[in-house]
C-alpha positions in Angstrom: 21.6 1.9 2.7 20.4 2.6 6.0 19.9 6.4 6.8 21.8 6.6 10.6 20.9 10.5 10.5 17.1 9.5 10.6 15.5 9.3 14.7 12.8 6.5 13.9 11.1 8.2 16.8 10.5 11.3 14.1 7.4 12.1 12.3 7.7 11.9 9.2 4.0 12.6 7.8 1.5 15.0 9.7 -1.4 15.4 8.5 -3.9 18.0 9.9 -7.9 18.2 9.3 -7.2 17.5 5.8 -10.4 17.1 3.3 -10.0 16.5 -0.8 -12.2 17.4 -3.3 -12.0 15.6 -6.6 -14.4 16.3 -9.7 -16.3 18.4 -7.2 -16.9 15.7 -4.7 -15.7 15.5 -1.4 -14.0 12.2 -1.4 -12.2 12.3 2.4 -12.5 14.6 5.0 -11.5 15.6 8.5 -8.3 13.4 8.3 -6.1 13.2 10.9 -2.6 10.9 10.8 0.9 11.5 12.1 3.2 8.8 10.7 6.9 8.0 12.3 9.8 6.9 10.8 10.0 3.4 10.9 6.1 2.3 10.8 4.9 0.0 8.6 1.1 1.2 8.1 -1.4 -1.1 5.6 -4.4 1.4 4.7 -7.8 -0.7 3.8 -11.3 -0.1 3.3 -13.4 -0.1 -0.2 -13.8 1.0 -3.5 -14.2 5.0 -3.4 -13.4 5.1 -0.3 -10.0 7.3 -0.6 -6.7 5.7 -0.2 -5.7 6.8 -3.6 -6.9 10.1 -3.0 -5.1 10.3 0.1 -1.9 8.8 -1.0 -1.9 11.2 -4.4 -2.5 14.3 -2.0 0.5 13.2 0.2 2.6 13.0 -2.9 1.4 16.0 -3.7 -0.3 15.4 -6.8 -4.2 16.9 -5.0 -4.2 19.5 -3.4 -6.0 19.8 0.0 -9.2 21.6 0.1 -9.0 22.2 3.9 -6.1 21.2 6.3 -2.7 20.5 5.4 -0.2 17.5 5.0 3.4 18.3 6.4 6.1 15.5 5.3 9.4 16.5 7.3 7.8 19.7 8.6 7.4 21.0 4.7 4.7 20.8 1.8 4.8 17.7 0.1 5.9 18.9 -3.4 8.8 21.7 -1.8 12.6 20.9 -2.5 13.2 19.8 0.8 11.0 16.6 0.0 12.6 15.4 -3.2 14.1 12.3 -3.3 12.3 11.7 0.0 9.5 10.1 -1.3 8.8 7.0 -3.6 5.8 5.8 -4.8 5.4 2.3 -6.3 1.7 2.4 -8.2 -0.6 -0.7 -9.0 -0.5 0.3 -12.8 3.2 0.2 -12.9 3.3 -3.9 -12.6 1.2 -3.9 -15.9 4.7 -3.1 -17.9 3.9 -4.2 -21.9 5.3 -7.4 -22.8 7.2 -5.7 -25.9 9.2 -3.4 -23.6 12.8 -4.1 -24.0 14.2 -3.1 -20.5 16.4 -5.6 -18.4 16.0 -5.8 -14.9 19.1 -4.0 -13.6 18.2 -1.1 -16.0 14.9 -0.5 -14.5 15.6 -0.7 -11.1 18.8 2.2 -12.3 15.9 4.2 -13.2 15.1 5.1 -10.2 18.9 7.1 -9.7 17.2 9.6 -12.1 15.6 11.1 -9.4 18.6 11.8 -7.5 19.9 15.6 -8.2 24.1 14.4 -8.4 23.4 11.6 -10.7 26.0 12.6 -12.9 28.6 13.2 -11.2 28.2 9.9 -8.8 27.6 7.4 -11.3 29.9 5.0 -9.9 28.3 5.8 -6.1 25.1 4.5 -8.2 26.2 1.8 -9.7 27.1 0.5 -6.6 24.1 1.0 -5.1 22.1 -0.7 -7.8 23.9 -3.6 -7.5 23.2 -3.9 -3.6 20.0 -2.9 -4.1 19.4 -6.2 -6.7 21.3 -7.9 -3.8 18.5 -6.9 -1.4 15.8 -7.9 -3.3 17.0 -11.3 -4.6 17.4 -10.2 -7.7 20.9 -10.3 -8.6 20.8 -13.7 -10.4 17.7 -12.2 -13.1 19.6 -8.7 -13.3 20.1 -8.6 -17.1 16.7 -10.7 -17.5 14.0 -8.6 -19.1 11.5 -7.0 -16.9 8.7 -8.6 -19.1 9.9 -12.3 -18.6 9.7 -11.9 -15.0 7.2 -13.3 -12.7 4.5 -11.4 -10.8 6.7 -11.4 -7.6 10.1 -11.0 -9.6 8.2 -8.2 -11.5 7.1 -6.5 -8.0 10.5 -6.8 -6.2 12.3 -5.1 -9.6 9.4 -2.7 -8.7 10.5 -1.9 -4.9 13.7 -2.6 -5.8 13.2 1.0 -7.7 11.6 2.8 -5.4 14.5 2.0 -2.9 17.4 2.9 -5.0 16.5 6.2 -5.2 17.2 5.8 -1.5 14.0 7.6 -0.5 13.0 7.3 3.3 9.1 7.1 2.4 7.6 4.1 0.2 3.5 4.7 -0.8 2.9 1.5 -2.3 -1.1 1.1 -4.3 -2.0 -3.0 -4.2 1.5 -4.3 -4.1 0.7 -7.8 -3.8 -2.1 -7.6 -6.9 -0.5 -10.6 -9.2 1.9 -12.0 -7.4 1.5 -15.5 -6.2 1.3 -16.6 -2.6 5.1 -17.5 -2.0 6.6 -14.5 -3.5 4.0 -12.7 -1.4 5.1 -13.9 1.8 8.9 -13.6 1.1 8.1 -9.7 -0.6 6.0 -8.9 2.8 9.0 -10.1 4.9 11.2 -8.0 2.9 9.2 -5.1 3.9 8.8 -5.6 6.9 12.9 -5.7 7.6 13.2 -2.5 5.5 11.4 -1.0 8.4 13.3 -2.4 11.3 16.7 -2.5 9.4 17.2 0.4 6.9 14.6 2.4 8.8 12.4 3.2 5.5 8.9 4.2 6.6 6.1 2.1 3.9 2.6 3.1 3.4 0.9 0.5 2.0 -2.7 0.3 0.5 -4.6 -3.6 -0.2 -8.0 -4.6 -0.4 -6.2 -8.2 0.9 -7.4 -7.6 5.3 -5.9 -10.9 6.3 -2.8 -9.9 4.8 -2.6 -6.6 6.1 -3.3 -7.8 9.4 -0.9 -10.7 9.3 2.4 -8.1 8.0 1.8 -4.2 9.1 2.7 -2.9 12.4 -0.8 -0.5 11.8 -3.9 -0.1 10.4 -5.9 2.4 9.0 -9.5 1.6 8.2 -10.3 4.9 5.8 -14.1 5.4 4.6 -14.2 9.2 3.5 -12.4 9.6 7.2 -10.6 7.4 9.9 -12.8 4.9 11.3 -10.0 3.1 12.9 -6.3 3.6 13.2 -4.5 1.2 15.3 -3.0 -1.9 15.7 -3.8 -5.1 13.9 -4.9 -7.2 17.1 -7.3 -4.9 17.9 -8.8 -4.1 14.3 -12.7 -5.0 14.9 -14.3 -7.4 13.7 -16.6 -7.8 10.5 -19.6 -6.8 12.6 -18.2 -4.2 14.2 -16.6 -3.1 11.2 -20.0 -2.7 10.0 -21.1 -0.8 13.0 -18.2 1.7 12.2 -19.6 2.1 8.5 -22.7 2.7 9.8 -24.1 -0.2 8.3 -27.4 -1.6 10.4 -28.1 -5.6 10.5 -30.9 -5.8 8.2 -32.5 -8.7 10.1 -32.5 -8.4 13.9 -32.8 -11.7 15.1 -30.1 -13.1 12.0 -28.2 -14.5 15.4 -31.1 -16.5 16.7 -32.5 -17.7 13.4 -28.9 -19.4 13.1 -29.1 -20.9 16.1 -32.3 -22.4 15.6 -31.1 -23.7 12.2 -28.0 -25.3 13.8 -30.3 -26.9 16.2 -32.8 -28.3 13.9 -32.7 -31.6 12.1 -34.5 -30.1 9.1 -32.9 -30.6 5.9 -32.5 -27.3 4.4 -33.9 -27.3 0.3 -33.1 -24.1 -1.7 -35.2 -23.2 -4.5 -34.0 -22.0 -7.7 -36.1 -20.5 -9.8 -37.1 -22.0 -13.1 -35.0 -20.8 -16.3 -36.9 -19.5 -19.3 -37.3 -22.7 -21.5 -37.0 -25.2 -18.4 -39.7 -27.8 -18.5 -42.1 -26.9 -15.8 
């Protein structure tokens, strides 16, 4: 599966003083990101902050208000970028219990996008079959998707997304569900995507000590960048505060802690009376 015409020293995504407007709001602005072929990239930051929005615009469902997002040198949506690109959403792990779709069926799905699906069947065949092997999955293949577990589930998922044999994974909360040992072996399977089949993931999580523990960079996005680089040197929670713009509300918080520490006072906390407690 590995793409040997692919330079990991390529860009892959540029994206130039790009800002999106959705319901009339500006939701990020003066962005500025080149991605290479190869990276693993966890993007983290809160609620409203605009990974989605900025994920949706690279797949080119917005549409920049200002700037411009090049994937291979082209517009996200032109014919050039088909097949390129795979996107694995949070929603899709919510699959209805009554669907009736094996494993090996779903992950086939993903050959749909592939313009000579036809007239290679066999060629994909084959490469659903390795692709199940990749994942782990070839022992659940005619399971149904909805008796899976949360990591089974997820790898069927990626699984997917890589048959297609796109070069680009977005992936929206990957991890949401799945319990802590299919976590650890799914991020490891990521990871060697990147260094071994040269796939280039984008991955979005509210989960920091995970991303810092698995991506090769990070991407702190609040309406813009406020940090892009490596995981050692991601700041701290105060500092991450300071690049929010968030001011310490008390001061001297540091000193009163020491002098706490330092007491021998027994510390009481007072909860206030319920309505109907005995006074």
């Amino acid at each position: 599966m590995t793409n040997q015409n692919i330079n990991c020293d390529t860009q892959v995504v540029e994206i130039t003083d790009l800002s999106v407007m959705r319901s009339g709001t500006q939701v990020i602005h003066d962005i500025n990101l080149s991605i290479s072929c190869g990276e693993f990239i966890g993007i983290v930051g809160p609620n409203g902050g605009g990974k989605s929005t900025l994920i949706l615009t690279i797949l080119g469902i917005l549409k920049p208000e200002t700037g411009s997002i090049k994937i291979y040198g082209h517009q996200p949506i032109s014919k050039n970028v088909i097949g390129k690109i795979s996107w694995v959403p949070q929603t899709s792990l919510n699959l209805p219990n009554n669907v009736r779709i094996t494993v090996r069926e779903l992950v086939k799905l993903g050959t749909l996008k592939r313009a000579n699906f036809l007239h290679f069947w066999k060629k994909n065949h084959s490469l659903v079959e390795k692709t199940l092997q990749l994942v782990g999955l070839e022992d659940v293949a005619n399971t149904p998707i909805s008796s899976l577990s949360g990591g089974q589930r997820q790898r069927a998922l990626i699984a997917k997304a890589l048959v297609s044999e796109a070069d680009i994974i977005l992936m929206d909360e990957p991890m949401v569900g799945v319990d802590r040992e299919s976590r650890n072996s799914l991020l490891k399977l990521l990871d060697s995507l990147c260094h071994e089949e040269n796939k280039t993931i984008i991955m979005i999580s509210h989960d920091l000590s995970t991303i810092k523990q698995t991506v090769h960079r990070m991407i702190y996005l609040e309406e813009t960048i406020r940090y892009d680089g490596s995981n050692s040197d991601f700041p701290d929670l105060s500092e991450l505060a300071e690049l929010r713009g968030i001011d310490a509300t008390h001061e001297n918080l540091t000193q009163i802690n020491n002098e706490i520490k330092q007491s021998n006072l027994d510390i009481i906390t007072i909860v206030p009376a319920k309505k109907g407690d005995s006074k």
